[in-house]
NULUM-823513 format. One record per residue (C-alpha): residue number from 1; x, y, z; residue in three letters. Coordinates in steps of 0.05 Angstrom, whole numbers, plus 5000, padded with zeros to 4 digits. Layout:
# residues N
pos:NUM; xx:X; yy:Y; zz:Z; code:Ala
...
END
This chain:
# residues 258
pos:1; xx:5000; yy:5000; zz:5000; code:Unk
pos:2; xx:5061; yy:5049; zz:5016; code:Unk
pos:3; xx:5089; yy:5042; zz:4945; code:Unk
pos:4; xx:5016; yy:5038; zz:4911; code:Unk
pos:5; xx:5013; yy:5094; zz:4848; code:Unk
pos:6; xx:4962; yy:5120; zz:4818; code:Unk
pos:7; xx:4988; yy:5107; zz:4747; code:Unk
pos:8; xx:4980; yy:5027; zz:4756; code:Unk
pos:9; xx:4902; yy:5026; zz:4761; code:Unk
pos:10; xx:4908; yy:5094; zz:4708; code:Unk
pos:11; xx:4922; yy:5050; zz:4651; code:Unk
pos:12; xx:4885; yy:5010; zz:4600; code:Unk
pos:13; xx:4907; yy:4952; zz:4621; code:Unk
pos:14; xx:4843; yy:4904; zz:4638; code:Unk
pos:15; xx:4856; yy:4886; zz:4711; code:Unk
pos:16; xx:4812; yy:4859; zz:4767; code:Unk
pos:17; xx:4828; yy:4894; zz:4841; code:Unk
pos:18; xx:4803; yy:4870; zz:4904; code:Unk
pos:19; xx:4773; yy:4928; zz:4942; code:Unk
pos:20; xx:4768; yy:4942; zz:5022; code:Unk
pos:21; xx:4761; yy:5007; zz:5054; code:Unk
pos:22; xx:4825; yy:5018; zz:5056; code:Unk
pos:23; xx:4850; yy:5016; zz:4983; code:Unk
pos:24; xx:4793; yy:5049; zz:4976; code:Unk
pos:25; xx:4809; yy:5113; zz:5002; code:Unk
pos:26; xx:4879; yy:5110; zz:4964; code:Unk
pos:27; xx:4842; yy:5094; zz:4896; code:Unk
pos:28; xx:4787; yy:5154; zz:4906; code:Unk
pos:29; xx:4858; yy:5201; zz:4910; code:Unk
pos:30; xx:4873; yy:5176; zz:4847; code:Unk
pos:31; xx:4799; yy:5199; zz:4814; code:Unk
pos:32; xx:4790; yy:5135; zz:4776; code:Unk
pos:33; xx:4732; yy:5136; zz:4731; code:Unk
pos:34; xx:4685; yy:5089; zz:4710; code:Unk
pos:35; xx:4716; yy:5047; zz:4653; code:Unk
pos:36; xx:4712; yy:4980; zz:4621; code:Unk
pos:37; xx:4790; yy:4963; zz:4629; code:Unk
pos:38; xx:4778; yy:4953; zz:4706; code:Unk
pos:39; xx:4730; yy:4906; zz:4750; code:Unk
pos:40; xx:4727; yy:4924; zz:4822; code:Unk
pos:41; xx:4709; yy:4857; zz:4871; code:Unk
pos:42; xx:4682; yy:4879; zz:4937; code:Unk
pos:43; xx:4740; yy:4835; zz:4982; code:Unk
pos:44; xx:4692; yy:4829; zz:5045; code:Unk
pos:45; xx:4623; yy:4858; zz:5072; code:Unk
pos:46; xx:4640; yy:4916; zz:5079; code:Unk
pos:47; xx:4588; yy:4976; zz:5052; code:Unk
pos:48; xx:4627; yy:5024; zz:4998; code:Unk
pos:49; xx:4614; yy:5085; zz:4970; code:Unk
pos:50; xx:4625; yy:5059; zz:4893; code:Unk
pos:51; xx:4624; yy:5100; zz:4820; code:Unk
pos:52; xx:4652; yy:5057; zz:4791; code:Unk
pos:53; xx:4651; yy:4984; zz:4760; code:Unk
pos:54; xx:4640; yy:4938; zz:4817; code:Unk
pos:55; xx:4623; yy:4871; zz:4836; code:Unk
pos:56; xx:4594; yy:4852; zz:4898; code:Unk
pos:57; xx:4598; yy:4778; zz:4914; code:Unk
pos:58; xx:4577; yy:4782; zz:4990; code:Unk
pos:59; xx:4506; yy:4809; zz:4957; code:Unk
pos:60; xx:4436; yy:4790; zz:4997; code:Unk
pos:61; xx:4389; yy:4768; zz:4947; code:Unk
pos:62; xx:4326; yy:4777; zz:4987; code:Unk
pos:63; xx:4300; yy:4838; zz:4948; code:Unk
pos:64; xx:4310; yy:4798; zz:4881; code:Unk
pos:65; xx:4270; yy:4736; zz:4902; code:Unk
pos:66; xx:4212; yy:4786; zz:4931; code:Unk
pos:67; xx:4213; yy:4813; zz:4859; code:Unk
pos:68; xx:4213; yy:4750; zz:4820; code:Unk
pos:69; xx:4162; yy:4718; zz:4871; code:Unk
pos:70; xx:4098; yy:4766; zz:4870; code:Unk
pos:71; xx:4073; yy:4711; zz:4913; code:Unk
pos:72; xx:4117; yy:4716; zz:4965; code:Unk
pos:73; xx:4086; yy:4771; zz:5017; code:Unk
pos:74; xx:4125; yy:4800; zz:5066; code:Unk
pos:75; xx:4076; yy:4801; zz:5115; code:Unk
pos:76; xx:4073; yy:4724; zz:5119; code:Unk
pos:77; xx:4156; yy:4717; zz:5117; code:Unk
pos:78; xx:4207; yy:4708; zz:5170; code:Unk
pos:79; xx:4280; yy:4715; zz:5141; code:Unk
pos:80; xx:4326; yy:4670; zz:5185; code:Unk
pos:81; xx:4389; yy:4718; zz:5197; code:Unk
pos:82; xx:4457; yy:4717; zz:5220; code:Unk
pos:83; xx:4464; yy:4786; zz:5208; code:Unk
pos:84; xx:4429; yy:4842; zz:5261; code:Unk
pos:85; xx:4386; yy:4878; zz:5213; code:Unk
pos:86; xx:4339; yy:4895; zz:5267; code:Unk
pos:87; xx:4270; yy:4895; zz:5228; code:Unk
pos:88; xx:4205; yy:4852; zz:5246; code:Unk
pos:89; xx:4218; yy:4806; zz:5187; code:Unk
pos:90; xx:4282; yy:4780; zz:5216; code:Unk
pos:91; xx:4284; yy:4724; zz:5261; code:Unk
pos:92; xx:4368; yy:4721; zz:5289; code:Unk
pos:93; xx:4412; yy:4666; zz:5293; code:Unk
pos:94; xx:4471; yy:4653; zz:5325; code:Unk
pos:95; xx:4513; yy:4603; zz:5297; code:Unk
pos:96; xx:4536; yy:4578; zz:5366; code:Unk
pos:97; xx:4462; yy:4571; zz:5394; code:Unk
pos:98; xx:4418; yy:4507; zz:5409; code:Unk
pos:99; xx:4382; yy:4523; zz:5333; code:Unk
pos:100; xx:4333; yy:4461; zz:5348; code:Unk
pos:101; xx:4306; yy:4505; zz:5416; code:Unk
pos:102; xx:4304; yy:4578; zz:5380; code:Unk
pos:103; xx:4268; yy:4548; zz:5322; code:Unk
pos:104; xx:4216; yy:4511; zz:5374; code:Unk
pos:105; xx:4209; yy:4581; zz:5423; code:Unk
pos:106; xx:4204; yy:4618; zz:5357; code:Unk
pos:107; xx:4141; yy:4579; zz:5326; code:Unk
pos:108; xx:4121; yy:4569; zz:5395; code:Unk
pos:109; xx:4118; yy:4500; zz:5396; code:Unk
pos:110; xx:4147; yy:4496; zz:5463; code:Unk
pos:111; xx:4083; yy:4529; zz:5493; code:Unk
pos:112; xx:4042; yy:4462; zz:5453; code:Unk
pos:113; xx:4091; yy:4418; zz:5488; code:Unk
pos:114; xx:4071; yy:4449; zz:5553; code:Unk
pos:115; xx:3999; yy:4442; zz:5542; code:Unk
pos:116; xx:4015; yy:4370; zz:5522; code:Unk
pos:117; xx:4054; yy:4354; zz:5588; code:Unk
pos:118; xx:3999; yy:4398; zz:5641; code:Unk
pos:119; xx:3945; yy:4356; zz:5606; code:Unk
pos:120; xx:3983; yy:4292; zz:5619; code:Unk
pos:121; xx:3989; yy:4312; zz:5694; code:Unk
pos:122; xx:3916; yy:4326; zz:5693; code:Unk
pos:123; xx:3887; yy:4260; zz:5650; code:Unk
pos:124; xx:3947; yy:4219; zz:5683; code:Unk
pos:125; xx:3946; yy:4188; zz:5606; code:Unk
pos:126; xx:3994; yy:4201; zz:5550; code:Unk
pos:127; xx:3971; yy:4240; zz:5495; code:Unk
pos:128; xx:3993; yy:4229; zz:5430; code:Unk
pos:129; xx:4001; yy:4296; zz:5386; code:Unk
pos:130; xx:4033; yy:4332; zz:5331; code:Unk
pos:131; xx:4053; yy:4404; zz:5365; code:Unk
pos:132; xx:4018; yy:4466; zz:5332; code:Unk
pos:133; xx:4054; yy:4524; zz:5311; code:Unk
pos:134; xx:4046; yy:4593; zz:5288; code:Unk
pos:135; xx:3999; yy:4591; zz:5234; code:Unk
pos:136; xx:4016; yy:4672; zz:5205; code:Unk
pos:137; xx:4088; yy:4646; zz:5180; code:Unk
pos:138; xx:4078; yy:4622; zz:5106; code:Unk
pos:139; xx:4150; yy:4619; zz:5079; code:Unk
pos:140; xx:4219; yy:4625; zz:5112; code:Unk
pos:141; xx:4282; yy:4651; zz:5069; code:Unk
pos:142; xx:4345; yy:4632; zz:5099; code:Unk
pos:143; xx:4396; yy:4682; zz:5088; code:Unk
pos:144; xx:4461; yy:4661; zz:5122; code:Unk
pos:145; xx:4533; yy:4672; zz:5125; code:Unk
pos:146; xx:4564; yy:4629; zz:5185; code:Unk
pos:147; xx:4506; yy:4578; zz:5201; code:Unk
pos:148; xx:4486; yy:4542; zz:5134; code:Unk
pos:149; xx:4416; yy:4513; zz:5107; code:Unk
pos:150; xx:4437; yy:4445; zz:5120; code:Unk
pos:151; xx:4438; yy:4463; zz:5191; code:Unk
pos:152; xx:4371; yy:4495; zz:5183; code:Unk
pos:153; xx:4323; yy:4453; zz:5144; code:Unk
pos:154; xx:4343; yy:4387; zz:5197; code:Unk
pos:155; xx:4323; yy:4431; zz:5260; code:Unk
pos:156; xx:4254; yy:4448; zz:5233; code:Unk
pos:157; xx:4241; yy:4379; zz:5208; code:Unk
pos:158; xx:4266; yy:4369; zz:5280; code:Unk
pos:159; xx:4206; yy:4404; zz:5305; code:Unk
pos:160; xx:4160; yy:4370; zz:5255; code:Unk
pos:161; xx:4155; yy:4452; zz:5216; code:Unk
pos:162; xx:4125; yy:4415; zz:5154; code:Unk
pos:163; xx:4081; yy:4476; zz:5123; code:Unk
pos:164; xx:4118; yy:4540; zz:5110; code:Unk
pos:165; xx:4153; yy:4546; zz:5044; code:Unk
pos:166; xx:4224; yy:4547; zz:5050; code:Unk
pos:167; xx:4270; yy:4596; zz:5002; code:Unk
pos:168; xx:4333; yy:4598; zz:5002; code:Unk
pos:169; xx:4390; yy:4648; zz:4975; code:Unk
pos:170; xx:4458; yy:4635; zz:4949; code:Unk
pos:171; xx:4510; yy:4596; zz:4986; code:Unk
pos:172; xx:4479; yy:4559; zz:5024; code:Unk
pos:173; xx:4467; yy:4492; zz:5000; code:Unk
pos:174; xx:4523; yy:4450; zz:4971; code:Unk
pos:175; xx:4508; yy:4394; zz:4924; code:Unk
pos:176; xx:4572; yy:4376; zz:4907; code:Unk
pos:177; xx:4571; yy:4344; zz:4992; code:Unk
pos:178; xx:4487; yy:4344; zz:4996; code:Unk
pos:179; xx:4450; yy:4289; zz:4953; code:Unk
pos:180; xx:4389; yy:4319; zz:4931; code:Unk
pos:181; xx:4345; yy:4269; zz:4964; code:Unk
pos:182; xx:4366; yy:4298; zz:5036; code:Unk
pos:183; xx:4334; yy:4360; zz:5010; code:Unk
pos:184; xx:4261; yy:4374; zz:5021; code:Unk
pos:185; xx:4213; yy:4373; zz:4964; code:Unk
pos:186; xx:4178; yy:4449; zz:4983; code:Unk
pos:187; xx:4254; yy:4480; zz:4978; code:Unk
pos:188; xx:4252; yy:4540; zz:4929; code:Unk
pos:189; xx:4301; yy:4593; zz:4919; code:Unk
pos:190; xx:4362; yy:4608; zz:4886; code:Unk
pos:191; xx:4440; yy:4580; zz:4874; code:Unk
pos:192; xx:4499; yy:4589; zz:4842; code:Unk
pos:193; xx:4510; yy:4539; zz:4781; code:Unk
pos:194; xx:4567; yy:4520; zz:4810; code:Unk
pos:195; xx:4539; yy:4494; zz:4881; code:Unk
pos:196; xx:4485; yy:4455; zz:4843; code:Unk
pos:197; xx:4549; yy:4405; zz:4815; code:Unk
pos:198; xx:4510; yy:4419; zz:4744; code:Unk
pos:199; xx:4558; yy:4362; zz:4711; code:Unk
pos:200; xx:4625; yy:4411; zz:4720; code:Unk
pos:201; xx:4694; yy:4371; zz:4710; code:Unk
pos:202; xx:4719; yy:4381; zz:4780; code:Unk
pos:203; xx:4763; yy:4336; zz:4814; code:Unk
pos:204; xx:4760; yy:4305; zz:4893; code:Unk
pos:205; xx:4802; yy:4370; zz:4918; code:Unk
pos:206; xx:4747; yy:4412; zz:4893; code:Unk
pos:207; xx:4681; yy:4378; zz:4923; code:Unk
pos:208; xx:4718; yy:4373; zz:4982; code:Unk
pos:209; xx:4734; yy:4460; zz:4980; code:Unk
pos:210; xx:4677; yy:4496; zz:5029; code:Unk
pos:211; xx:4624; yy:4539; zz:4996; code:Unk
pos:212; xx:4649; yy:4596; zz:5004; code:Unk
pos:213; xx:4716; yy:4576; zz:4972; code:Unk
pos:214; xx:4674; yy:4546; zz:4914; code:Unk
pos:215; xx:4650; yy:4612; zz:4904; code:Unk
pos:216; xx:4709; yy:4648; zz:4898; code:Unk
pos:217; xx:4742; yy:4598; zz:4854; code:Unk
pos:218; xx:4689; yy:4610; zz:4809; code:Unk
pos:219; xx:4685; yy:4673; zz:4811; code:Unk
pos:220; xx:4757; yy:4687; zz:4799; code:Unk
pos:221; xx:4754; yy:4641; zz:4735; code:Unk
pos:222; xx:4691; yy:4678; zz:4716; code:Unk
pos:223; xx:4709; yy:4750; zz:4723; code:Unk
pos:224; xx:4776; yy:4739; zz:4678; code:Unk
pos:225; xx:4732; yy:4719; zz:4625; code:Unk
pos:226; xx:4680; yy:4767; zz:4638; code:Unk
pos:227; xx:4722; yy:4823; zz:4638; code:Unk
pos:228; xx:4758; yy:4793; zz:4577; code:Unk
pos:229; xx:4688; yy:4795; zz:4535; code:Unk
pos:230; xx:4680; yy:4860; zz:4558; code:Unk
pos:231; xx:4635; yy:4890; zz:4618; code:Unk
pos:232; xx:4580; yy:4916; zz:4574; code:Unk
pos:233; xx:4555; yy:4841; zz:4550; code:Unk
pos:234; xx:4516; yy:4783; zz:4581; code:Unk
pos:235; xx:4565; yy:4729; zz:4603; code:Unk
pos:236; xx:4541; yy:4659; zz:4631; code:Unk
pos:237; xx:4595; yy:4632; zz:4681; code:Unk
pos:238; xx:4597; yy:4586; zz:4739; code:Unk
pos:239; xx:4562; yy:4624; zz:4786; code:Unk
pos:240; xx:4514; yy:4650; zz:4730; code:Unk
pos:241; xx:4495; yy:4696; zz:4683; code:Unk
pos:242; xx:4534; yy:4767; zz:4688; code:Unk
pos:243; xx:4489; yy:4835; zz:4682; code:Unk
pos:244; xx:4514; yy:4902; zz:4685; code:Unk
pos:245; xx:4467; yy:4950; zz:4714; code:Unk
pos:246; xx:4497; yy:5025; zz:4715; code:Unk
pos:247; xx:4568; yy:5012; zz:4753; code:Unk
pos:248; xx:4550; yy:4952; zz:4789; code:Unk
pos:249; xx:4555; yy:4874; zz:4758; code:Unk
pos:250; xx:4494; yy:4837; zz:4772; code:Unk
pos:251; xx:4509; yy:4757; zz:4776; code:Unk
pos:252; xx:4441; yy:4728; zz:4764; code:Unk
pos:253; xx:4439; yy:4654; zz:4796; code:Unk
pos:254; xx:4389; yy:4591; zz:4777; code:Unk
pos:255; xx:4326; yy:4583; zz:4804; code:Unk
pos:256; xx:4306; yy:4523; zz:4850; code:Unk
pos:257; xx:4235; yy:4498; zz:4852; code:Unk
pos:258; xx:4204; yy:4556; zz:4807; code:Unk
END
């Protein structure tokens, strides 16, 4: 960073650069300008002021699947979050937490199971039932970083959750270690190509990679060929198909279920 110039992201050179706040504030001295020659790739979460070309591959796609899903009201949908967004459609989740109990105290299924157990006392019989649950919650989007979907769609078959419709958003199921017979049958959403093990010619080393490296394999062989077409067309990669959209790159995954 102490010998960075201003002349080596100046030129028209095509070149990818990884971008934290940090280099950020050196490359805004420089007053780069929006250009095809030069992709930006957002290196973590962090939120940037950008003007120019930019990727963003730690992007929520929760505001894309309430547009392509009319159907999907927000009123009847909990997003399961790792992330503190602190709005009433968020329901938290620590990755360190007993998920089985939140999910039950969340649909309140413990308060069924307490009815069940005071009417046992009372009858002195067992009683035999499949606990109710919140009735208002038609669809749950999981949207996580640290705790995956194959931690979360055990722990509500766990507490027999059979009804809601479950969505879920990029990395965060891995076929390439999931068979898709472990998956439920009301799972909709969206992946990445490459996470769906569409017949790519990977070897062991790769399946064995976590998502998120996946991902930014991918992405890394995508870009160079993206940016080698040239920013301003449609390009079809492993994570998807590539959209510009003013300054920002759009990566448009595959649809599950719909």
């Amino acid at each position: 960073m102490d010998n960075f110039e201003c002349k080596s992201i100046q030129n028209k050179t095509k070149k990818i650069i990884y971008l934290d706040k940090k280099f950020l504030k050196e490359i805004k001295k420089c007053e780069v300008k929006k250009n095809n020659n030069t992709l930006f790739i957002k290196a973590n979460d962090e939120t940037l002021d950008l003007d120019f070309n930019y990727l963003d591959p730690f992007y929520s796609y929760v505001d894309y699947l309430f547009n392509l899903n009319l159907d999907l009201l927000p009123q009847e949908t909990i997003i399961f979050s790792d992330k503190k967004l602190f709005n009433n459609q968020q329901f938290f989740i620590d990755e360190d937490s007993n998920i089985e109990k939140e999910i039950s105290t969340f649909f309140e299924i413990n308060k069924s199971a307490d009815r069940k157990t005071d009417l046992e006392k009372i009858t002195q019989k067992r009683i035999y039932n499949i606990p109710r649950f919140r009735e208002d919650i038609k669809n749950i989007i999981i949207d996580l970083r640290s705790v995956k979907a194959e931690r979360i769609i055990p722990a509500l078959k766990f507490n027999l959750i059979f009804k809601p419709q479950i969505y879920v958003l990029p990395k965060q199921i891995d076929f390439w270690k999931t068979p898709a017979s472990e998956i439920d049958s009301n799972l909709m959403g969206l992946e990445y190509p490459i996470l769906l093990n569409n017949n790519f010619i990977f070897n062991e080393d790769f399946s064995a990679k976590k998502i998120e490296e996946k991902v930014f394999y991918a992405l890394g062989f995508d870009s160079l060929l993206y940016l080698g077409k040239g920013l301003n067309r449609k390009y079809k990669g492993l994570l998807g198909e590539y959209l510009q959209e003013d300054n920002k790159v759009f990566i448009k995954p595959e649809r599950i279920g719909f």
